[in-house]
N, C-alpha and C positions, 0 to 999 in steps of 0.2 A: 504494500500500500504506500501514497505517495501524501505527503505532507507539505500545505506549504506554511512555513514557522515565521515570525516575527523573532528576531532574538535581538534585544539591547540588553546592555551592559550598563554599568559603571566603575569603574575601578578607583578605587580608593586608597591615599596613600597609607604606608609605603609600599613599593611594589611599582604596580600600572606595567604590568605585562601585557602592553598592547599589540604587541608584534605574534605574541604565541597565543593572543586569545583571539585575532583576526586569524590567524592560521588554522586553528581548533572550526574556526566557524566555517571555513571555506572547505576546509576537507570533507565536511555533509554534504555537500552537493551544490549543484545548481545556486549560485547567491546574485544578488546585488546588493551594492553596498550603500545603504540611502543617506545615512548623516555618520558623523562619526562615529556613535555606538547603536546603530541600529542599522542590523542585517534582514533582507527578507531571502530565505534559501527557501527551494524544493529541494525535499528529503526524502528517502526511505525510513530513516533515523523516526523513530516516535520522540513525541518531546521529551519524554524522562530520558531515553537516550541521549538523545541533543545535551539536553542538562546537564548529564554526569559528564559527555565527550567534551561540551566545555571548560566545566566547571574544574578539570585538569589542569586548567591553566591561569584559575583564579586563587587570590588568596581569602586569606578565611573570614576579611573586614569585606570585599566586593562583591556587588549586587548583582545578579542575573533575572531575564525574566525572558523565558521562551513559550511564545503563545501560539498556538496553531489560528488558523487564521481556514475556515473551512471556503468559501471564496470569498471575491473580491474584484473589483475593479481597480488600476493604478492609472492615476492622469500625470500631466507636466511636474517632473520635479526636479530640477535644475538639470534637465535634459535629460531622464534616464531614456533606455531603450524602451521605451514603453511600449510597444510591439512586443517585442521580446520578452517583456515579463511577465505579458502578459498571456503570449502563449504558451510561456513556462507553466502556470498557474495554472491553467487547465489542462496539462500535463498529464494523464494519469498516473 
């Protein structure tokens, strides 16, 4: 089954492993990257997986929140491939 996840972040000092929790997020699959801490991926990953494949890369004061997102429609935002994401999304 195919998921498509919302996952922000925040990381909180000390730490801000932002290089291996962008890594962590990309390796699920399919992403765009919409602002600084907010990823939209299609996954096979369920979100408590997502979670935990994250959450490897946070420390134990940083916030997660990985939401499935069952659809959706995405418009203009600061030029994603909106085509593209959005045939991602209906993806099976």
């Amino acid at each position: 089954m195919a998921y498509n996840l919302f996952i922000a972040y925040d990381l909180i000092n000390p730490g801000q492993n932002y290089e291996q929790v962008k890594d962590r997020i990309k390796e699920l699959g399919q992403y765009y990257h919409f602002q600084l801490s907010l990823f939209y991926v299609h996954t096979t990953f369920t979100p408590g997986d997502a979670w935990n494949h994250i959450s490897k890369a946070l420390d134990a004061n940083d916030r997660l929140a990985v939401i499935n997102a069952a659809s959706g429609i995405v418009s203009n935002w600061d030029y994603p491939p909106v085509d593209a994401i959005n045939a991602i999304w209906n993806t099976p």
